[in-house]
Every structure is written in structure tokens, then in C-alpha cells.
N, C-alpha and C positions, 0 to 999 in steps of 0.2 A: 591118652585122650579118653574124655567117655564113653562107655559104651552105650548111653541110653536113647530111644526111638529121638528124642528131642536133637539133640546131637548129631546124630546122622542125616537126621528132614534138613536139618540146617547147613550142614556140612555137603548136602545134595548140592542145595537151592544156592548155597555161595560158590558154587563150584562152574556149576552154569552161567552163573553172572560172570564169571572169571572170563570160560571161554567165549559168552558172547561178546565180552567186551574188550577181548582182542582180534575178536571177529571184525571189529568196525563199528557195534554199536555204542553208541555216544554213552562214555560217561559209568556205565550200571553197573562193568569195574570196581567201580569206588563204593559199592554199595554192600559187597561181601564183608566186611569186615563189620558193618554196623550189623549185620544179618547174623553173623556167626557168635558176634558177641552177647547174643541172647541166650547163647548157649554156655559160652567162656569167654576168659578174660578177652579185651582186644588185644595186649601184647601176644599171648597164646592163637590168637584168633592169627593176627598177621603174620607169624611166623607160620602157620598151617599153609597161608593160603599163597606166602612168597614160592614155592617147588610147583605150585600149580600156573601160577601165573609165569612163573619160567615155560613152562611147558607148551602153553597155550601160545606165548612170545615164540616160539621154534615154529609151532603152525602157521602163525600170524606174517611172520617174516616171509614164509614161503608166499603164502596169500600175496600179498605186496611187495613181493622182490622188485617188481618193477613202475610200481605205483609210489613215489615220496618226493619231498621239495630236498636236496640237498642240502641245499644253505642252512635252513635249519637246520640238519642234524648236526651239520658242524658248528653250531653257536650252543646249541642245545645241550647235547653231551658232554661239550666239558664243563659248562657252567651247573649241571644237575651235578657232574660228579663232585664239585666243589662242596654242595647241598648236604651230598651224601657224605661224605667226610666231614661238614661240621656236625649234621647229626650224627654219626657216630660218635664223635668228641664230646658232646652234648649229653649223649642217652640220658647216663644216671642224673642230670642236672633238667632235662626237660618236660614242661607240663604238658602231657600231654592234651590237655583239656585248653587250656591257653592255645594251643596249636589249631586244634579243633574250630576253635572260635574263630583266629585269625583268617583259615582256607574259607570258612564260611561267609566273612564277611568280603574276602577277596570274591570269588564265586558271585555275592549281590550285589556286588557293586558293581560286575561286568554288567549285569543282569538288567539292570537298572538305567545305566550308562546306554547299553543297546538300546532299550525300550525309548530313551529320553531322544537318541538320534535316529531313531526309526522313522521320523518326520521327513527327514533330510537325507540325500542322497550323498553317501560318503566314498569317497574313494580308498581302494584297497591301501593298507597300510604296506610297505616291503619289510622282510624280514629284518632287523640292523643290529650290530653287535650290542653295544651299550644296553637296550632292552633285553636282547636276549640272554643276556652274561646277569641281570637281575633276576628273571620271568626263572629262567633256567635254573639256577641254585635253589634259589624259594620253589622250583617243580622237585628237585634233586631229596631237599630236608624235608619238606611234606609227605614225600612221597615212603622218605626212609621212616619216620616218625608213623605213620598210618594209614598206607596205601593211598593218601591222598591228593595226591600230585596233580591231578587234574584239572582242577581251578585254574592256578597259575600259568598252567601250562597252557589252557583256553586263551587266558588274559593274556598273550603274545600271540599265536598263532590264528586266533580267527577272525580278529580284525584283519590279516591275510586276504581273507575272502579266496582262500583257497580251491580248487574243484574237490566236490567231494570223496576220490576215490583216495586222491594225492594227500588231501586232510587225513582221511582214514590213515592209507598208510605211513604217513609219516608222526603219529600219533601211535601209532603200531610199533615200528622201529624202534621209537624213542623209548618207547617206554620199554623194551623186551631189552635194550641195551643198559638203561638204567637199573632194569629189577637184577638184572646180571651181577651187579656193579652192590648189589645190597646183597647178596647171599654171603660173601665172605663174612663182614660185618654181626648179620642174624645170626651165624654160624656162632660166632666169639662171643658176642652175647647169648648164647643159648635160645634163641626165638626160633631157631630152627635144629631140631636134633633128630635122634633115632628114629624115637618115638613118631614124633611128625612125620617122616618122611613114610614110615610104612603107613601111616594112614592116608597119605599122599597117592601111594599107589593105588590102592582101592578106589580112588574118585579118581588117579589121571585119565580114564576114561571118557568121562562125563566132562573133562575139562577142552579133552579135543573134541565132542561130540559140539559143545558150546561156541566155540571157535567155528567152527562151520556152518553151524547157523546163524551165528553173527552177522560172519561173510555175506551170507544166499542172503542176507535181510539188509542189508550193505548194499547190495548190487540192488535191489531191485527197489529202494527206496527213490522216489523223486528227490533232485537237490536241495530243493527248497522244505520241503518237509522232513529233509534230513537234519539241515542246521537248524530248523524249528526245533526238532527234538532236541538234539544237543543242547540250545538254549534254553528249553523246559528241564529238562535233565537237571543241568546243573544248577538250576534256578533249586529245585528241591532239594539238591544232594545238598546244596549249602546250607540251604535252610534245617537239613536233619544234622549238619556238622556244627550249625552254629548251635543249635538246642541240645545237642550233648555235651557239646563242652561248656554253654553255659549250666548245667543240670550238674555233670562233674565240680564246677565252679564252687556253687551255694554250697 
């Protein structure tokens, strides 16, 4: 890995994003990897940041051991891991910029869709298999491909209309079960090796300091300004996902 000042700021700042966003806050997760890749590659970048976000998932779990929707996890988890295993079969044959484009335009269209039914009072959607065994795989390959998982994973779960603690952790969960389910994988392709991993140790610090301020910002956010963020969140993330990979594109 680098050794220079750039490289490190950057390797800080994605690392914090990491633990806050298994702390509970919405989304800035997915933001490490566009951050670190100012420094290196994104494949290099996602393999760095897959042992941290394992890490912070071990915190995160604890946080909401007893905060999640079950149902979900059961529809959730096997249909990601489906995700993950076509992306692996995929790797060498997938664009990653095409990928990029697609989470981003999933992302506006929730985005969009919300805004257009904000007029109207909607009743909670239940969790149901059929959506979630799509939502699920497409969260599973996004997420293996470049930490992006998020989107998809919105577009089922918060039409929910979930409480916000139960949202948090079962977005916690899911995702600390799934990054699990991608280390073998990173491992065989080489995105994750030696190298990495002692630069891993150096920041697992700043990864569980991130995670608990996630948390403490979790807890004391009002509900409604919480899914407002969320919806801001990913309203941007998509827009920075759709403009990279169309930029890779040209």
C-alpha cells in the first residue's frame, strides 16, 4: 500500500465512514470506497476496506443484538448470497462501471418514486419473499462488485416503514452477514491479501471508534430526520455512483 500523507488522510476518512456506517448511520458506508479511490485503485480500495467493515459488523451486531425485523433476514441473506456467488463467477467478465451506473440509477429512482408519493399517504409495504429473493441478490452482487449494496437493499426495506432503531439494525445484521460471506471470495481473487490486512490493523481502531459514534448519532437522531437523511444520503450516493461509472463509460 502507499505510504504517502494522501493515502493515509484518505485511508483515515474511509475508515470512519466504515465505522459510522455500521454504527447506524444511513448509507456513508458506501461512500469509502469512492473516497479512497482518490488515492488507488477501487478494486484495491474495496479489498482494503472489506477486514474493516468485517470488523465494525462484530461492533455493530453487538450494538443491535436485540434491535432487527427477522423476516427480513431470512429472505435477505440467502437471496444476497445468491448475489455474491454470481459476482464471484462474474468477476473477470464484469464492468465494473456498468455496475456503477445501474446502483445509481436504482438509488433515483427510489428517490424520485418517494418524492412523487410524498403527496399521498402510503401504507407500509410487508416484507414478501418474491421481492425480497430479487432486492436481495441484486443487494448480494452490488455489494460484492463495490461495496455498493445499498441502494437495492433500501429499494425493499424502506418502503417497510420500519422503526428506526429495528431499520438500523437490521441493515446492521445484514450487511455484517453478507461482508462475511465476501472475504473467502476477495481472498481467491487477491483484493484481499497480506499486504492489506496489516494496513488494516493500523486503522481497526478508527473503525470501531466510527461505529460508536454511528451508534450515539443513531440513538439520538428524531425518526423522521433520520429517514430524511437516509433519503438524502442515498439520493447523492447514487448520483456520485451514476457519474463514475458513466465517466468510466466515455
Amino acid at each position: 500500500m502507499p505510504n504517502d500523507f494522501l493515502f493515509w488522510f484518505l485511508a483515515i476518512v474511509a475508515t470512519l465512514l466504515v465505522g459510522a456506517g455500521k454504527g447506524g448511520l444511513p448509507l456513508v458506508g458506501m461512500l469509502t470506497v469512492p473516497v479512497l479511490s482518490l488515492s488507488i485503485s477501487p478494486v484495491a480500495a474495496a479489498g482494503l476496506m472489506l477486514p474493516l467493515y468485517i470488523l465494525s459488523d462484530m461492533y455493530g451486531l453487538w450494538l443491535y443484538r436485540k434491535e432487527y425485523d427477522l423476516r427480513n433476514l431470512k429472505i435477505l441473506i440467502p437471496a444476497s448470497a445468491i448475489g455474491i456467488v454470481v459476482g464471484w463467477a462474474l468477476a473477470s467478465h464484469t464492468n465494473d462501471d456498468i455496475v456503477l451506473v445501474l446502483v445509481g440509477l436504482i438509488g433515483l429512482f427510489y428517490c424520485i418514486d418517494t418524492l412523487l408519493k410524498s403527496r399521498r399517504k402510503l401504507e407500509p409495504r410487508p416484507a414478501d419473499v418474491p421481492r425480497g429473493i430479487f432486492w436481495g441478490s441484486l443487494t448480494g452482487f452490488t455489494s460484492f462488485v463495490s461495496h455498493a449494496g445499498a441502494p437495492p437493499f433500501q429499494m425493499y426495506v424502506l418502503p417497510q416503514k420500519l422503526e428506526k432503531m429495528v431499520y438500523a439494525g437490521t441493515s446492521t445484521i445484514a450487511f455484517a452477514i453478507i461482508n462475511l460471506l465476501k472475504l473467502p471470495p476477495y481472498w481467491f481473487l487477491g483484493q484481499v491479501n497480506v499486504s492489506s490486512l496489516k494496513t488494516c490493523l493500523v486503522l481497526a481502531p478508527l473503525a470501531l471508534f466510527g461505529a460508536w459514534a454511528g451508534y450515539k448519532m443513531t440513538t439520538l437522531l428524531p425518526e423522521k430526520l433520520f429517514f430524511r437523511i437516509v433519503e438524502v444520503a442515498l439520493f447523492l450516493v447514487s448520483l456520485k455512483l451514476l457519474y463514475d461509472g458513466v465517466r468510466g463509460l466515455i
